[in-house]
N, CA, C and O atoms as a GROMACS GRO file, in nm:
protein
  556
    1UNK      N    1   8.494  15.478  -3.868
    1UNK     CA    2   8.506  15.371  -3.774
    1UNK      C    3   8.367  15.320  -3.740
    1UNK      O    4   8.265  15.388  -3.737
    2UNK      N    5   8.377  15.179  -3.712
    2UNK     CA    6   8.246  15.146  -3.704
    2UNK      C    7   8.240  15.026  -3.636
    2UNK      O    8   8.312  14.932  -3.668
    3UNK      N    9   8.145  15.021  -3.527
    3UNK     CA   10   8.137  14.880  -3.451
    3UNK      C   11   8.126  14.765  -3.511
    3UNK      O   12   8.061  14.764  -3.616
    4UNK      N   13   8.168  14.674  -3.476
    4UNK     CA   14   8.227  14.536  -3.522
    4UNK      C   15   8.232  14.394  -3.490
    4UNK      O   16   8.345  14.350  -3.467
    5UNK      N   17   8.129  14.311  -3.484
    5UNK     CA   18   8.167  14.190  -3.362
    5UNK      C   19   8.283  14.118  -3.457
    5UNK      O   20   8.278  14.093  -3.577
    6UNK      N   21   8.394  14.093  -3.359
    6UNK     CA   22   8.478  14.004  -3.431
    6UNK      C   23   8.433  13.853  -3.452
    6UNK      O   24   8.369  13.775  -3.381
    7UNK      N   25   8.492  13.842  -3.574
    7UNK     CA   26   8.494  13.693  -3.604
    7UNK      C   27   8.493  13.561  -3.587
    7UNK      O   28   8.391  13.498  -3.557
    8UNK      N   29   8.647  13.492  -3.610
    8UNK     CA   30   8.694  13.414  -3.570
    8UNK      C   31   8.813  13.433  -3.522
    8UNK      O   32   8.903  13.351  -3.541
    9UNK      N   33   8.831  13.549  -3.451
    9UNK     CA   34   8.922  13.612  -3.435
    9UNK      C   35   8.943  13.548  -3.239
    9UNK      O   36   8.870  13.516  -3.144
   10UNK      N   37   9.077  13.558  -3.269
   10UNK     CA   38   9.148  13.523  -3.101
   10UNK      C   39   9.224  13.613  -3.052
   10UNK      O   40   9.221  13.717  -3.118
   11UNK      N   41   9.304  13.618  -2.945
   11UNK     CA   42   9.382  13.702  -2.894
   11UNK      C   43   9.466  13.638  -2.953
   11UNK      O   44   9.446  13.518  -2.967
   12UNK      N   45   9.628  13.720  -3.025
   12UNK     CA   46   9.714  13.644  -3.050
   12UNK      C   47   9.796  13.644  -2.943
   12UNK      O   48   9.901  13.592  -2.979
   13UNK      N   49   9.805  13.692  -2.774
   13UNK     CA   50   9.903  13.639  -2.700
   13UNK      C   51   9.815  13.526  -2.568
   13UNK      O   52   9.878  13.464  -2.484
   14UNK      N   53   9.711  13.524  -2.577
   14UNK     CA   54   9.638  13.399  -2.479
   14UNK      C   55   9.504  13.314  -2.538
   14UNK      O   56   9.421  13.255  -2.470
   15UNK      N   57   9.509  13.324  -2.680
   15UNK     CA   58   9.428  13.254  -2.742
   15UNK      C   59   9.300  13.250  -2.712
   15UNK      O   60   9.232  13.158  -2.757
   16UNK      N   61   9.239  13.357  -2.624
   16UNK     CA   62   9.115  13.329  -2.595
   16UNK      C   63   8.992  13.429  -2.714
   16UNK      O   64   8.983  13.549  -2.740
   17UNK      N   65   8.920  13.313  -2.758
   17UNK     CA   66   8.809  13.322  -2.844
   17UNK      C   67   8.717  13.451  -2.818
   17UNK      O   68   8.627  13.467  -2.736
   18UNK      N   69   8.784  13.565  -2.945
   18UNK     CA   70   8.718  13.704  -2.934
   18UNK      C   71   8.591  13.727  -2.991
   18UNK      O   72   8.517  13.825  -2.988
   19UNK      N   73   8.579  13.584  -3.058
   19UNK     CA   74   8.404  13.611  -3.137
   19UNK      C   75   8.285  13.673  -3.027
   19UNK      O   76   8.255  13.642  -2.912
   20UNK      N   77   8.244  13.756  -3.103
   20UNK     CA   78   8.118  13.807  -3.041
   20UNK      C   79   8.152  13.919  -2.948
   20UNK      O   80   8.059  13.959  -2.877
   21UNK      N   81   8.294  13.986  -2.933
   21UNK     CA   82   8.317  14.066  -2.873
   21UNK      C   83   8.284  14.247  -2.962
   21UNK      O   84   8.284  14.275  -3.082
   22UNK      N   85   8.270  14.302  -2.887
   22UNK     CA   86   8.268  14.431  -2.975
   22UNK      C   87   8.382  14.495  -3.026
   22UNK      O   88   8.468  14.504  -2.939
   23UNK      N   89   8.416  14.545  -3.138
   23UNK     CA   90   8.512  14.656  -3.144
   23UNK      C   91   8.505  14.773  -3.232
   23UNK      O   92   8.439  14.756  -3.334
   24UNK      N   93   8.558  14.887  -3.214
   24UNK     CA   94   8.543  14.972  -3.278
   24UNK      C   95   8.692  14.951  -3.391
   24UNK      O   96   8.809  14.938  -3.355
   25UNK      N   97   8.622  14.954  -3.575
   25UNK     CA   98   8.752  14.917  -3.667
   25UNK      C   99   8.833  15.051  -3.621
   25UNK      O  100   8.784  15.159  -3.588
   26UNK      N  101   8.972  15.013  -3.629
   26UNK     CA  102   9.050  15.165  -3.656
   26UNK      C  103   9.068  15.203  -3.524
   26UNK      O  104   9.094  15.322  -3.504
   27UNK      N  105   9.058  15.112  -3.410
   27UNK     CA  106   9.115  15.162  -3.277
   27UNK      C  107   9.173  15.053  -3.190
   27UNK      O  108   9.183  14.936  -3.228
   28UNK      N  109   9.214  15.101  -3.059
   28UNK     CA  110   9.267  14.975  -2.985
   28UNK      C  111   9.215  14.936  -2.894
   28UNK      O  112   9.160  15.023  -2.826
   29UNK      N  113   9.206  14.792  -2.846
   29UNK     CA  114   9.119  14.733  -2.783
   29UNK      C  115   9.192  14.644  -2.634
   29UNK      O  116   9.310  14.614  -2.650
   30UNK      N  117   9.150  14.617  -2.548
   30UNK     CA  118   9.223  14.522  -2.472
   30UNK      C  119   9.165  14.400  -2.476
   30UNK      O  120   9.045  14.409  -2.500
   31UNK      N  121   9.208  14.283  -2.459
   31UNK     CA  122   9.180  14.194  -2.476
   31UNK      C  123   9.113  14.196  -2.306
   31UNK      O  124   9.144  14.285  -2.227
   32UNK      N  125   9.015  14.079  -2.268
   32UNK     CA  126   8.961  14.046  -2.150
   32UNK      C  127   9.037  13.947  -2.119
   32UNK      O  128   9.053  13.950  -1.997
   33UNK      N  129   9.088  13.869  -2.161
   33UNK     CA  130   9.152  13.807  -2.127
   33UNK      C  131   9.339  13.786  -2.055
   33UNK      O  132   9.383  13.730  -1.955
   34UNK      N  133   9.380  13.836  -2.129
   34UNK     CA  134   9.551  13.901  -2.085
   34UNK      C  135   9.547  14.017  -2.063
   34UNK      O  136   9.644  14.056  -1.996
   35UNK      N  137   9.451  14.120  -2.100
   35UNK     CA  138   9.519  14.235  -2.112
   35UNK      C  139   9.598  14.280  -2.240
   35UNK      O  140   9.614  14.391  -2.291
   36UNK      N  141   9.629  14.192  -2.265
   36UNK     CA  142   9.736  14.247  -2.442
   36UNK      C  143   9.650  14.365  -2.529
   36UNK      O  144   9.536  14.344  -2.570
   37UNK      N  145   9.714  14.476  -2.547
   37UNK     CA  146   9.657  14.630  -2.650
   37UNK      C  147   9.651  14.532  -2.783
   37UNK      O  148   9.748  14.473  -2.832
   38UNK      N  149   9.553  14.529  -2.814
   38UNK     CA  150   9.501  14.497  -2.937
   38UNK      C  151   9.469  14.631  -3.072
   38UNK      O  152   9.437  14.741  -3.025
   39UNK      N  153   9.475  14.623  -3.192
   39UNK     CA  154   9.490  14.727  -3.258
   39UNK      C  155   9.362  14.612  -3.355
   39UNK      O  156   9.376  14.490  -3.369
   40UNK      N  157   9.239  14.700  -3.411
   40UNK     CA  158   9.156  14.637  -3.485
   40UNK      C  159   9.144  14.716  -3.614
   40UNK      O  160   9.104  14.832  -3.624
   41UNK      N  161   9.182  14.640  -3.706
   41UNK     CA  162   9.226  14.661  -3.826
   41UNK      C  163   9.062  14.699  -3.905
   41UNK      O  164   8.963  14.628  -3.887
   42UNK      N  165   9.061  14.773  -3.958
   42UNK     CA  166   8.891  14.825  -4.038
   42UNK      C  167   8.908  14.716  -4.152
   42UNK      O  168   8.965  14.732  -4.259
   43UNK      N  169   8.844  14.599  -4.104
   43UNK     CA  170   8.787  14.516  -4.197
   43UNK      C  171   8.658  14.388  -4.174
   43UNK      O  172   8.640  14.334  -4.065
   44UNK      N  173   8.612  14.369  -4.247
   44UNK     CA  174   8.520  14.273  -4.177
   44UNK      C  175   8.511  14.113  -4.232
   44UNK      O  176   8.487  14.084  -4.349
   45UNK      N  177   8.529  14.043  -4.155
   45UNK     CA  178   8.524  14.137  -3.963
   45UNK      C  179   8.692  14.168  -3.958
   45UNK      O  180   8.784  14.149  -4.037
   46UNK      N  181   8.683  14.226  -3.825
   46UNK     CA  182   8.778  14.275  -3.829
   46UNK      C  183   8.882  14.180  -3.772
   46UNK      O  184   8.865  14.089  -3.691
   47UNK      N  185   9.011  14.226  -3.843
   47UNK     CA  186   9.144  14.134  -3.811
   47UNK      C  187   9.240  14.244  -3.669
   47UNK      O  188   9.275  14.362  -3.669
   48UNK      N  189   9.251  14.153  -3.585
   48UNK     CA  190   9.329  14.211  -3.456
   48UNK      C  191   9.445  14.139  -3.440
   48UNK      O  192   9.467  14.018  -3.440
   49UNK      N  193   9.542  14.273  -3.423
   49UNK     CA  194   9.683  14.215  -3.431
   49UNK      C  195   9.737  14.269  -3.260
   49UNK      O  196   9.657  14.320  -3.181
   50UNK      N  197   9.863  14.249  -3.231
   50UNK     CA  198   9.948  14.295  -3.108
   50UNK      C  199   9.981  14.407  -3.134
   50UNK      O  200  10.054  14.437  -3.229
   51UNK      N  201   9.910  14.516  -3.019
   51UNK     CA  202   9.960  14.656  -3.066
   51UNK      C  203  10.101  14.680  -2.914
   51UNK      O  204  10.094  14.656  -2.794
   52UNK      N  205  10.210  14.734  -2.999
   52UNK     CA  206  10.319  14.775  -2.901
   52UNK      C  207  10.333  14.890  -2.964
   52UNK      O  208  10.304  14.945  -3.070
   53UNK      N  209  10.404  14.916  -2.828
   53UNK     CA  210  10.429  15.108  -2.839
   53UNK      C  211  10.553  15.141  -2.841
   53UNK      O  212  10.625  15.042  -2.833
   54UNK      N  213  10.627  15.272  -2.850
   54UNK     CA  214  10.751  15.300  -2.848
   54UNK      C  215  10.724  15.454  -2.757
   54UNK      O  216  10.690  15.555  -2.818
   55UNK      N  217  10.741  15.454  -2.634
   55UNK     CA  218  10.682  15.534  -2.561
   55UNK      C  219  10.796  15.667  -2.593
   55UNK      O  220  10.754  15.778  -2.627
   56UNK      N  221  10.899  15.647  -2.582
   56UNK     CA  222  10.995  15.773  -2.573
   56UNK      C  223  10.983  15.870  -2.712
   56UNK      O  224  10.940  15.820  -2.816
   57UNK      N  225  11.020  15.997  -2.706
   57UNK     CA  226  10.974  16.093  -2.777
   57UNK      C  227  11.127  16.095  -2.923
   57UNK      O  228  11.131  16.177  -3.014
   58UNK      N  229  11.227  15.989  -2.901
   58UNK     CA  230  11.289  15.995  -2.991
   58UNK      C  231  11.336  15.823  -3.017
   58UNK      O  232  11.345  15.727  -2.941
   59UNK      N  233  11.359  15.840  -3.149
   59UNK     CA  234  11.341  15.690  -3.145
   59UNK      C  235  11.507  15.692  -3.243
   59UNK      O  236  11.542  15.702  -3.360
   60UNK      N  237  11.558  15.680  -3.139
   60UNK     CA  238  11.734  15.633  -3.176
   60UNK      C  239  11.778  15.491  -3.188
   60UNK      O  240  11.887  15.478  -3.244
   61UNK      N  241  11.724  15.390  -3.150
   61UNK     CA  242  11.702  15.278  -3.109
   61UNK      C  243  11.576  15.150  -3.031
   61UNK      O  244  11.548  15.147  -2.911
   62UNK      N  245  11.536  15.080  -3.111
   62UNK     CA  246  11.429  14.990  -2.969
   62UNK      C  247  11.475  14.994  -2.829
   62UNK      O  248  11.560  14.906  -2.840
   63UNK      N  249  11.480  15.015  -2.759
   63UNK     CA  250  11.517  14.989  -2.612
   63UNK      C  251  11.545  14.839  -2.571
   63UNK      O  252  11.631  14.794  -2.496
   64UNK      N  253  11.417  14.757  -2.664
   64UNK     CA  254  11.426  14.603  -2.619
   64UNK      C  255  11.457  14.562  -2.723
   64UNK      O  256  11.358  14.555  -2.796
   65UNK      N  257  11.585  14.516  -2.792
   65UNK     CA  258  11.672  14.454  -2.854
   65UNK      C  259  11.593  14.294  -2.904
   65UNK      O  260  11.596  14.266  -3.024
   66UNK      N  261  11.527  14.199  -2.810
   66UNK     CA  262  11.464  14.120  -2.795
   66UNK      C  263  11.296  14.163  -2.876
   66UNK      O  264  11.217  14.070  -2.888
   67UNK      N  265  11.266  14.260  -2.911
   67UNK     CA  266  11.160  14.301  -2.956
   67UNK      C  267  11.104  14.148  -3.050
   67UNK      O  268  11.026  14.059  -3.015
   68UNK      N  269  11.157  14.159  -3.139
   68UNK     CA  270  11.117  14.072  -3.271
   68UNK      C  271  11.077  13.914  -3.170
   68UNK      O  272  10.981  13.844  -3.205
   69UNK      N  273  11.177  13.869  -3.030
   69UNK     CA  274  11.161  13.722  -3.052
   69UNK      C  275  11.063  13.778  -2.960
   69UNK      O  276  11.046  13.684  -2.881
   70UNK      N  277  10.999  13.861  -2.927
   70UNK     CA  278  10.888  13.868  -2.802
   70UNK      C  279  10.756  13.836  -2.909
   70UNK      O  280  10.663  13.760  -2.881
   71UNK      N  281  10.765  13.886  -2.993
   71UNK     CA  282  10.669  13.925  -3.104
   71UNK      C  283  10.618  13.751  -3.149
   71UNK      O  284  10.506  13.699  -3.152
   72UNK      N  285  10.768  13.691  -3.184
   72UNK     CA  286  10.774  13.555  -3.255
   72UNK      C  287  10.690  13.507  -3.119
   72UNK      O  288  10.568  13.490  -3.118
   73UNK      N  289  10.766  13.490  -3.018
   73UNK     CA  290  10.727  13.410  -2.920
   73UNK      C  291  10.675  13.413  -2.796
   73UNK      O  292  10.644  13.312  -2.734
   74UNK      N  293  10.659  13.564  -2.742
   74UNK     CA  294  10.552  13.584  -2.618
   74UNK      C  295  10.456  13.545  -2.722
   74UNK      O  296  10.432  13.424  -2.729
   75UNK      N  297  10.390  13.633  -2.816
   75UNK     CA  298  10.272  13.701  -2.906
   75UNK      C  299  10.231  13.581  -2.974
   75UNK      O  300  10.127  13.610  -3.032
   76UNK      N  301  10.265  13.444  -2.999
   76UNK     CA  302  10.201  13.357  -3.046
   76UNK      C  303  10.246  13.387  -3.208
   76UNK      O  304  10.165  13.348  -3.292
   77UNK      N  305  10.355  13.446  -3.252
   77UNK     CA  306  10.365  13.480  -3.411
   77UNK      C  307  10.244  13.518  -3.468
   77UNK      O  308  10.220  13.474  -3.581
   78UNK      N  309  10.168  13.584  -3.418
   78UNK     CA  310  10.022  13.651  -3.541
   78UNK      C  311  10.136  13.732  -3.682
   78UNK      O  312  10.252  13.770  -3.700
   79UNK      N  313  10.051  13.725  -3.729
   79UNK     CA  314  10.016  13.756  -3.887
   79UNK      C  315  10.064  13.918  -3.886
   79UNK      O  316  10.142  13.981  -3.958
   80UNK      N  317  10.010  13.941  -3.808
   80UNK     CA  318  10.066  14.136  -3.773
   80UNK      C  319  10.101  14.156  -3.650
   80UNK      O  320  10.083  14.091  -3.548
   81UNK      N  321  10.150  14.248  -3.672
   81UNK     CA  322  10.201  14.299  -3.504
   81UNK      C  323  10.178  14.457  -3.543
   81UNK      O  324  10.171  14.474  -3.665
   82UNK      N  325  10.168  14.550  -3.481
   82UNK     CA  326  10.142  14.691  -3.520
   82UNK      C  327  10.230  14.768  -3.378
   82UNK      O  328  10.206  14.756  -3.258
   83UNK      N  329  10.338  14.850  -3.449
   83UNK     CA  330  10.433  14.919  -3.344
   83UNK      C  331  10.413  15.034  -3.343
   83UNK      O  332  10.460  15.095  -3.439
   84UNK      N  333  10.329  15.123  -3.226
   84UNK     CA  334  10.271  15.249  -3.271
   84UNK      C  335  10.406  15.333  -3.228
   84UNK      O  336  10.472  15.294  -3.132
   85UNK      N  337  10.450  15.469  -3.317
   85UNK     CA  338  10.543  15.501  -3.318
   85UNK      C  339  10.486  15.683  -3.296
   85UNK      O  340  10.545  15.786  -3.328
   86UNK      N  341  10.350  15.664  -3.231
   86UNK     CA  342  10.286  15.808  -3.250
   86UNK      C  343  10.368  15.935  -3.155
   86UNK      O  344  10.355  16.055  -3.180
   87UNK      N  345  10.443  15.884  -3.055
   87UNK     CA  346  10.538  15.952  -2.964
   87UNK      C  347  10.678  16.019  -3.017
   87UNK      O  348  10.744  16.103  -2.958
   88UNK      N  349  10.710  15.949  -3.168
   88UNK     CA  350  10.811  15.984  -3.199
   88UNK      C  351  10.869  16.132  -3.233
   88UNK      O  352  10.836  16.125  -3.352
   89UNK      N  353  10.911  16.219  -3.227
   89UNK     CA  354  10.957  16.363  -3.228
   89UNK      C  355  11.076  16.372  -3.297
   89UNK      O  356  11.110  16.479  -3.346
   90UNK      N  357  11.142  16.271  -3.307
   90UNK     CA  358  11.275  16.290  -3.403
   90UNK      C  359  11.302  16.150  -3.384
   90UNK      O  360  11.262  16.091  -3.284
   91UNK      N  361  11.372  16.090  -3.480
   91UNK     CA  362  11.473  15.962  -3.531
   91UNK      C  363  11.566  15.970  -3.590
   91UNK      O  364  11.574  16.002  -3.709
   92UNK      N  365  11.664  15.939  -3.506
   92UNK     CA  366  11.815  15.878  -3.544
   92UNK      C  367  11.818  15.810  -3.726
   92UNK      O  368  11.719  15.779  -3.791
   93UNK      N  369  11.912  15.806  -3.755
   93UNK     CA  370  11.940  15.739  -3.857
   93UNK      C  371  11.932  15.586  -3.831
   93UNK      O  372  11.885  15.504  -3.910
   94UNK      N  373  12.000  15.553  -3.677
   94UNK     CA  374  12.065  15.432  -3.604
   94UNK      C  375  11.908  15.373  -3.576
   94UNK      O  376  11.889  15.252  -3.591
   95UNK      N  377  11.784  15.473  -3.530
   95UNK     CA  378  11.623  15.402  -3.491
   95UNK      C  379  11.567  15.404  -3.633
   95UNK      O  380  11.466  15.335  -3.644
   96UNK      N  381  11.612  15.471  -3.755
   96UNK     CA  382  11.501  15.428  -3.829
   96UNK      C  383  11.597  15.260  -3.886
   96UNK      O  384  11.528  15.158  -3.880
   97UNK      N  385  11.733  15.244  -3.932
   97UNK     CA  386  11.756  15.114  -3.896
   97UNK      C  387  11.719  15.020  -3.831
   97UNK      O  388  11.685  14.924  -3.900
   98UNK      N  389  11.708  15.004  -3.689
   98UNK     CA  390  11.637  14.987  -3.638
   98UNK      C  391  11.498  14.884  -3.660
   98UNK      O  392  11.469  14.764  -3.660
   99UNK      N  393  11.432  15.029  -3.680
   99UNK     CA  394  11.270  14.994  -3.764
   99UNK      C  395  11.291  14.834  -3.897
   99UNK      O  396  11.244  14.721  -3.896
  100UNK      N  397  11.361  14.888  -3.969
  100UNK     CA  398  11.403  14.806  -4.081
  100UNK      C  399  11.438  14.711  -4.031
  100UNK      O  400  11.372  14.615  -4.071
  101UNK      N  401  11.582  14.662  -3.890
  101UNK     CA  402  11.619  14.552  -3.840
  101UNK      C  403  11.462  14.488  -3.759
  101UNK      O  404  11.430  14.377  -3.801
  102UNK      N  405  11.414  14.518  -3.706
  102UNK     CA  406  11.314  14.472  -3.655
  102UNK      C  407  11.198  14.410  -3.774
  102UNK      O  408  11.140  14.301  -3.766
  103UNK      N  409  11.182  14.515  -3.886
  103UNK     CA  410  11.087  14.432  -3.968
  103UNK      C  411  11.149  14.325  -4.040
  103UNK      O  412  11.074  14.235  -4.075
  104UNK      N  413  11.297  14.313  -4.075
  104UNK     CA  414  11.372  14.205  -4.107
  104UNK      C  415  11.328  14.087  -4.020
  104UNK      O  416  11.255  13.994  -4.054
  105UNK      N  417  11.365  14.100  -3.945
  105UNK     CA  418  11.388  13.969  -3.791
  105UNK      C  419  11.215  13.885  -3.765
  105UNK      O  420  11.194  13.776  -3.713
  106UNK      N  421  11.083  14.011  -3.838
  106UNK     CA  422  10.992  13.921  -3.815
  106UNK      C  423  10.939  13.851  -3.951
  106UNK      O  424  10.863  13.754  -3.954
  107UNK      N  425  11.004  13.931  -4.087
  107UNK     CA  426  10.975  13.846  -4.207
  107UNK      C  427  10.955  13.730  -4.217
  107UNK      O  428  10.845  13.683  -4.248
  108UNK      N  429  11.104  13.631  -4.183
  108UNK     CA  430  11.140  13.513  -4.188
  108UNK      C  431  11.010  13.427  -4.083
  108UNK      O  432  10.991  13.309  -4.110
  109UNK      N  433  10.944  13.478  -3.992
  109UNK     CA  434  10.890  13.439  -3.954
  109UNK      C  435  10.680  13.475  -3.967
  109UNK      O  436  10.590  13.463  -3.884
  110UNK      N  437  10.682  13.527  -4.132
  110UNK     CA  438  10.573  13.551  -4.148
  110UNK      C  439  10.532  13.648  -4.076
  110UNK      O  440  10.423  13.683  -4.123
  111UNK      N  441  10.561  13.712  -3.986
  111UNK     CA  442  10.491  13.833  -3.971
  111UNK      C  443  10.533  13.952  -3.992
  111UNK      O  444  10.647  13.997  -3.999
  112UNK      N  445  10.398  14.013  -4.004
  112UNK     CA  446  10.385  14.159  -4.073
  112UNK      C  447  10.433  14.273  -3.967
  112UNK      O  448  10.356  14.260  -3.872
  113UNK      N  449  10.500  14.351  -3.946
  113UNK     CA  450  10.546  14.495  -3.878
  113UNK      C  451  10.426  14.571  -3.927
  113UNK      O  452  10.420  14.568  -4.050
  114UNK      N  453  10.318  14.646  -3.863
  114UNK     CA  454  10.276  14.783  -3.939
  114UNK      C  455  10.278  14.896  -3.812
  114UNK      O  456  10.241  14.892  -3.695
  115UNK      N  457  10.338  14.995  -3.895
  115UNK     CA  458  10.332  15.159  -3.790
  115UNK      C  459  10.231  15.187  -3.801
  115UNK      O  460  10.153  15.188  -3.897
  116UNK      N  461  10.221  15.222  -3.667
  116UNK     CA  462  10.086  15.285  -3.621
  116UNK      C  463  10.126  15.472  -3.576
  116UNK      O  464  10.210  15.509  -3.493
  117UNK      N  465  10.056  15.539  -3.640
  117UNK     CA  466  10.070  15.706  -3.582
  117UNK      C  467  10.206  15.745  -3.575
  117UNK      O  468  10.279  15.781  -3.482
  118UNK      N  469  10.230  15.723  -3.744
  118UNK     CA  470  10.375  15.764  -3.792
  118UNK      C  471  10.366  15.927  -3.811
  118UNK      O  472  10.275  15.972  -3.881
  119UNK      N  473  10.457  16.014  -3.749
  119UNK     CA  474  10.424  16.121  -3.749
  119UNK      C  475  10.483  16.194  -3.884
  119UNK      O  476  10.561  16.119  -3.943
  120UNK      N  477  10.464  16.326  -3.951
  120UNK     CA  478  10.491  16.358  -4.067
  120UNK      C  479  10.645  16.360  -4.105
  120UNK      O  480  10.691  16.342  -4.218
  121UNK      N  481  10.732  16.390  -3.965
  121UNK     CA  482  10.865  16.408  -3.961
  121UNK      C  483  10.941  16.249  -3.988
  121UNK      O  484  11.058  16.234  -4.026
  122UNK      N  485  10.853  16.152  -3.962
  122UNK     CA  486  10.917  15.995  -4.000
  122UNK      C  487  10.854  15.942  -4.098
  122UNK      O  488  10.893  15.865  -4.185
  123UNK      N  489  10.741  15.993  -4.075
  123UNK     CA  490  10.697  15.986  -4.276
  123UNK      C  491  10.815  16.024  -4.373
  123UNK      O  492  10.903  15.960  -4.431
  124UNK      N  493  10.788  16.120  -4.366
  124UNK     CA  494  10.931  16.160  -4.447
  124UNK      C  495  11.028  16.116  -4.470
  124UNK      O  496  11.065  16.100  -4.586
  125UNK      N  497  11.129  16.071  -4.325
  125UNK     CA  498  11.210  16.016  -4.366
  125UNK      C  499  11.223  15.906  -4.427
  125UNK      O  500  11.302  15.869  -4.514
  126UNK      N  501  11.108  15.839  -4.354
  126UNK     CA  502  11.072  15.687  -4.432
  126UNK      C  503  11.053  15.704  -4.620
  126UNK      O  504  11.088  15.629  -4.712
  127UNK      N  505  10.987  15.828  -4.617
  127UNK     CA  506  10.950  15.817  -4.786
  127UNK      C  507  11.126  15.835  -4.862
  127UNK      O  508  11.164  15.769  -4.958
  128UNK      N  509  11.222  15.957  -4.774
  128UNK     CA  510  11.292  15.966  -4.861
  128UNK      C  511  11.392  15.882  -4.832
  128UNK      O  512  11.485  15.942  -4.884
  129UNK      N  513  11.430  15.803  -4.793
  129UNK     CA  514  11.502  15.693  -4.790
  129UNK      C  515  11.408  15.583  -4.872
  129UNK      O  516  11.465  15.477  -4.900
  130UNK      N  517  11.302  15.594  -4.905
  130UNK     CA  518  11.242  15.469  -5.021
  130UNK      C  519  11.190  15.341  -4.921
  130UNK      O  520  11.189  15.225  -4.962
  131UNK      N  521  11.148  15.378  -4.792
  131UNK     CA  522  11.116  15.249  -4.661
  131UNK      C  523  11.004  15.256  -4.643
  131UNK      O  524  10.957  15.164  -4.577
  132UNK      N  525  10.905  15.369  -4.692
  132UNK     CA  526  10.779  15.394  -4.706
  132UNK      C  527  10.683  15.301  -4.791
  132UNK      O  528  10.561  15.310  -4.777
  133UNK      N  529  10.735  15.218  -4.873
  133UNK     CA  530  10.711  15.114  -4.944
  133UNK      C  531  10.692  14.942  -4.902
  133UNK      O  532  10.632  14.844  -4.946
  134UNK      N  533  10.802  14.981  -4.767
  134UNK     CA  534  10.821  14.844  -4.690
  134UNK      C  535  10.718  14.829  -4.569
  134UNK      O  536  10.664  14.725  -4.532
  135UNK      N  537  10.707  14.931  -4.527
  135UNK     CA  538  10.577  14.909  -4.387
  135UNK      C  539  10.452  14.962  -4.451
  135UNK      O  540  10.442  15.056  -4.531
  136UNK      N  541  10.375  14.897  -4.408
  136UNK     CA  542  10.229  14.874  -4.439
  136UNK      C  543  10.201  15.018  -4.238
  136UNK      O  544  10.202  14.998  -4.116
  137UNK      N  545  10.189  15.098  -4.297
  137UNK     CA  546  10.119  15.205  -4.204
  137UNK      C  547   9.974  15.247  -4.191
  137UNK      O  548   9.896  15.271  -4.284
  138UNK      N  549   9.944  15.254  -4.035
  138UNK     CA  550   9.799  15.282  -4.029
  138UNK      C  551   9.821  15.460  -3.902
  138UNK      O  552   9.914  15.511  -3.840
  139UNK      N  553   9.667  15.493  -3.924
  139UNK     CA  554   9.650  15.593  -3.838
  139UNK      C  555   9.610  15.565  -3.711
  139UNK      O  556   9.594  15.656  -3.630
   0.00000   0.00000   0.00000
């Protein structure tokens, strides 16, 4: 990881101009402006997407059903969105669906789903169901 002034990079939920801000690649950031958890992608410069969380320790389902149009339309539709899933302890068959319905719902609209702090037990399942191929995952 390594400090970073961003680019031409903006907030994707209040548009305010992040150039010249610091970040460390490979961690999360708040924006000064909204507040929105920002996740900064290790590249240069670096690309910052909307980081959301899935706080509960089992993931049977999103809780917010509305997830995807918050994404489309609080979040300004960025390019990525990153759903950290590092809390997860077990998943339903019905939440890793789920996962899949949610990355469906933001395709059509160009954006990218990536897990963030997929743990080894949803690794897995993701690999052996063949879905490990479909999300673009970070640490």
């Amino acid at each position: 990881m390594t400090e970073n002034r961003a680019g031409a990079a903006a907030c994707p939920a209040c548009k305010l101009d992040l150039a010249g801000h610091p970040f460390v690649s490979g961690t999360e950031a708040v924006c000064p402006g909204c507040g929105q958890t920002l996740w900064v992608f290790p590249e240069d410069p670096p690309s910052i997407a909307p980081l959301l969380r899935h706080a509960d320790t089992t993931l049977d389902a999103l809780h917010d059903e509305k997830l995807s149009e918050k994404v489309i339309q609080d979040l300004g539709r960025p390019a990525r969105v990153v759903f950290d899933v590092g809390s997860v302890r077990f998943a339903t068959s019905a939440g890793v669906g789920r996962l899949v319905t949610f990355k469906a719902r933001l395709d059509p609209a160009q954006v990218s789903l990536v897990l963030r702090g997929v743990p080894d037990q949803l690794r897995k399942t993701l690999s052996t169901l063949g879905l490990d191929s479909i999300f673009e995952m970070v640490e």
